[in-house]
C-alpha positions in Angstrom: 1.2 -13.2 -0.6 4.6 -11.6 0.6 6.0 -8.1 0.2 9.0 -7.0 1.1 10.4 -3.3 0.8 12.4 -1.1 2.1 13.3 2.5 2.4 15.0 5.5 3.9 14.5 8.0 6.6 16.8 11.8 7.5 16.3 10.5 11.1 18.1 8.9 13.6 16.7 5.5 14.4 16.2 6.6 18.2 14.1 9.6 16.7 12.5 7.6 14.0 11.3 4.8 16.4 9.9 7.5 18.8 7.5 8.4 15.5 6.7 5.1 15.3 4.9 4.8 18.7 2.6 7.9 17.6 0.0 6.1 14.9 -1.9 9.4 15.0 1.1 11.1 13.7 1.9 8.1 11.2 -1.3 6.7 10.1 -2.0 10.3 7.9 1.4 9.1 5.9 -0.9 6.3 4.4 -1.8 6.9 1.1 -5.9 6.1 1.0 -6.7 5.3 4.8 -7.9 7.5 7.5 -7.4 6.6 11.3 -10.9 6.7 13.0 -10.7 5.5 16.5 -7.0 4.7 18.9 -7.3 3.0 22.0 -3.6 1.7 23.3 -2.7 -0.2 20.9 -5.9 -1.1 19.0 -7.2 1.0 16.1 -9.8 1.2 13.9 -10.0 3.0 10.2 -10.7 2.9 6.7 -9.1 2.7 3.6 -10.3 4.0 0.1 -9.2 2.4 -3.1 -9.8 3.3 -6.8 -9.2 0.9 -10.0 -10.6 3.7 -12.7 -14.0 4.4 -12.4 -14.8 1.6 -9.5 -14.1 2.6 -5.8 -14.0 -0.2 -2.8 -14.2 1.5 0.7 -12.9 -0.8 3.4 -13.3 -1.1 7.4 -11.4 -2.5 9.2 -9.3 -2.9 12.7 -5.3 -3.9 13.9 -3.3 -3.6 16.9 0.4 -3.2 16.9 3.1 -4.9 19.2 6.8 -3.5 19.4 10.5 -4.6 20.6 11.6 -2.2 22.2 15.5 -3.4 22.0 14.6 -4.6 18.2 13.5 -1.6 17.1 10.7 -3.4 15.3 6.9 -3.6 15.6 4.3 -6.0 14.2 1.0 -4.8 12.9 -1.8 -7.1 12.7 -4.8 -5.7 10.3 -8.3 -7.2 9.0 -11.1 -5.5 7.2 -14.2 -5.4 4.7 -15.8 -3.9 2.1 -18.3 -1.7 2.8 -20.5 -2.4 -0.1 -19.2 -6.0 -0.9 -18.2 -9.2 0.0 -14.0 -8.9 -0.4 -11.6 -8.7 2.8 -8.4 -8.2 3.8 -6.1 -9.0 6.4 -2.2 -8.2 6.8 0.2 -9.0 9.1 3.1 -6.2 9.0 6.1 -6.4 10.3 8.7 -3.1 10.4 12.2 -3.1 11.4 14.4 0.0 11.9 18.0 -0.2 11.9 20.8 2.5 11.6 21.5 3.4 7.7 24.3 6.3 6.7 21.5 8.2 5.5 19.1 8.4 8.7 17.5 5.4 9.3 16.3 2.1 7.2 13.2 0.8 7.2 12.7 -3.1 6.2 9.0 -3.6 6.4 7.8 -7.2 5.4 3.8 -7.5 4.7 2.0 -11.1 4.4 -1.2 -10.2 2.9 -4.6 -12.1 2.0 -7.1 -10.5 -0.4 -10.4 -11.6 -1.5 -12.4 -9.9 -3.9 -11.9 -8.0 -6.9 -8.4 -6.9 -6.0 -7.7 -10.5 -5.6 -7.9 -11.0 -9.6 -4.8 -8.7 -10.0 -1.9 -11.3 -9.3 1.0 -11.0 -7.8 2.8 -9.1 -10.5 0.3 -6.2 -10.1 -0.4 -6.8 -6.3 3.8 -5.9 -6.3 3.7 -3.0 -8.2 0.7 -1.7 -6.5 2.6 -2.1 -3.4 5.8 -0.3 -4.5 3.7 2.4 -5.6 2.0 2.7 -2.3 5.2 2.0 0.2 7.0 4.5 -2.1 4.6 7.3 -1.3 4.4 6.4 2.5 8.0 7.1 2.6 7.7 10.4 0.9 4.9 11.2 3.0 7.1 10.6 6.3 10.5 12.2 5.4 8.1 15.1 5.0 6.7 14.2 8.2 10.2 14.1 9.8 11.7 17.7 8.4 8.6 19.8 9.4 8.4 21.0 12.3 6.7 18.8 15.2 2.5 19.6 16.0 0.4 17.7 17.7 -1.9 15.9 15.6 -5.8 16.8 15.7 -8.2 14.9 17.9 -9.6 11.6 16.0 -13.2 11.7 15.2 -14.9 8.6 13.9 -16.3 9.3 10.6 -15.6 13.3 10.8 -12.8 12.5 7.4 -13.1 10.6 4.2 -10.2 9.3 2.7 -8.8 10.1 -0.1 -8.9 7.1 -2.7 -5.2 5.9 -3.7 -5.7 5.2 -7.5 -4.4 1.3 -8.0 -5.5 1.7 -12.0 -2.1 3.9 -12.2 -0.1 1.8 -10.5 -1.4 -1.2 -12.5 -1.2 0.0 -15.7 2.2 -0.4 -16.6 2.0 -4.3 -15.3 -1.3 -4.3 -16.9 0.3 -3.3 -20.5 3.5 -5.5 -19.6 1.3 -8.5 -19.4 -1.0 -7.3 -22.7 2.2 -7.2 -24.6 2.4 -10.8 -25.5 -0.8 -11.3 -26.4 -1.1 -8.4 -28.4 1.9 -8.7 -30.3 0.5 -12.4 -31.0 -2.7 -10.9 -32.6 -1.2 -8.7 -34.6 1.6 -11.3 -36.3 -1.4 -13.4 -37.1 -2.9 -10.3 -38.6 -0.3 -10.0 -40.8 -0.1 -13.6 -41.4 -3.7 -13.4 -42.5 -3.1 -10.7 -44.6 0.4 -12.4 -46.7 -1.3 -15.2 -47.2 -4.5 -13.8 -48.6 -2.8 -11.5 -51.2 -0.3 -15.0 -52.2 -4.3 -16.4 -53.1 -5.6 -13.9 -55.1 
């Protein structure tokens, strides 16, 4: 499955592509996922997900390539459940280019998902990204106007993500797709009804 999006950033690229080497600094942006280990450019974490009362934890690993002269860097990520037989794996690719406003992001995601998230679709899958990708932007313009700190040491297992609720995301495609259906049921309802009073 492909995903494409892309937002803004009050940077210039050169100073927006500089945050982009420091994963410690970005990977908190996230919504859900908690960096555990950094080693170069390997990395190790987990990501916590909700769809209303059931939670998947995932483990995982990635490393990340960059063009320098492109401005652009390539993530390559794969995990598990914890308690579970589903995986994931993602190849991301980001591109940062000069925008009016700062600096645009164009980040293109080829996913593969087994498991329970799997039985979304793509409709949901979408709107579950946009939802996610729109709060990793809000989380790094933030991350961009406050004042630089360095970031605390990583310490395997020392935080638990937060769970990033895909139930609220995938409501409104939920209802969307219910629509239909619904509105089928209750025509033949009223069918049902019409023709039993013609009867009596």
């Amino acid at each position: 499955m492909q995903l494409d999006h892309t937002f803004t950033v009050p940077a210039a690229p050169d100073d927006a592509w500089k945050l982009f080497h420091d994963l410690a600094r970005v990977a908190p942006c996230m919504p859900g996922a908690v960096l555990d280990t950094l080693d170069g450019d390997s990395f190790t974490g987990r990501v916590k997900v909700k769809v209303g009362a059931v939670q998947m934890s995932y483990r995982g690993e990635g490393t990340v390539a960059r063009d320098e002269d492109a401005r652009s860097l390539r993530l390559a990520l794969s995990g598990s459940e914890t308690r579970g037989a589903g995986t994931a794996s993602a190849a991301v690719t980001a591109e940062l280019a000069a925008d009016p406003a700062g600096t645009r992001v164009r980040v293109r995601t080829d996913l593969d998902i087994t498991g329970r998230p799997a039985q979304f679709g793509r409709g949901i899958m979408t709107e579950v990204g946009d939802r996610i990708v729109g709060q990793f932007a809000d989380r790094l313009r933030e991350l961009l106007s406050a004042p630089q700190t360095a970031p605390a040491p990583l310490a395997a297992g020392a935080a638990e993500p937060e769970a990033v609720d895909l139930g609220a995301a995938a409501l409104p495609v939920l209802l969307r797709k219910a629509a239909v259906p619904a509105a089928a049921v209750l025509a033949a309802v009223v069918l049902i009804r019409v023709l039993g009073r013609r009867t009596r």
